[in-house]
N, C-alpha and C positions, 0 to 999 in steps of 0.2 A: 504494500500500500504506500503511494505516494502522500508523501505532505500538504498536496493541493486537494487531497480527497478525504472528504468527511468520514470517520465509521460511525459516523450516529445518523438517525432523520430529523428530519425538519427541528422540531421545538427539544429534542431531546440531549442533553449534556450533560452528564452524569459522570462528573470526575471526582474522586478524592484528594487528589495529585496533581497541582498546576501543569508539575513535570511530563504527565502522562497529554497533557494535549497534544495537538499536531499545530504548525501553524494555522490550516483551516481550522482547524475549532477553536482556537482562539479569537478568529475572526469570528467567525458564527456565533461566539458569546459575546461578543462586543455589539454583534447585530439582535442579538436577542433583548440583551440587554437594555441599549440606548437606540433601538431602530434603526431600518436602511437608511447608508445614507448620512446619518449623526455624524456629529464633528468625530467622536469617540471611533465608529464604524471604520470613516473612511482614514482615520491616522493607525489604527488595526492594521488595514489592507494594506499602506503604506510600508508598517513596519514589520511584518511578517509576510508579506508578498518577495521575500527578497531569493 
């Protein structure tokens, strides 16, 4: 599994372990979190898109 690919769906993020996310899920909790799009979202994508 790549880093660009979620292993979770839609609404679901079930980590214990910051450690354990991928950078997609860390974006996808930034999107969950503060919405598409949110200042918070798009500095996410930014900083884990890399």
């Amino acid at each position: 599994m790549s880093q660009t690919e979620s292993r979770h769906d839609e609404q679901s993020l079930n980590f214990k372990n910051y450690s354990d996310m991928t950078n997609a899920d860390k974006i996808r909790a930034a999107e969950i979190m503060y919405g598409t799009g949110s200042r918070q979202h798009e500095a996410a994508i930014k900083k884990f898109s890399r």
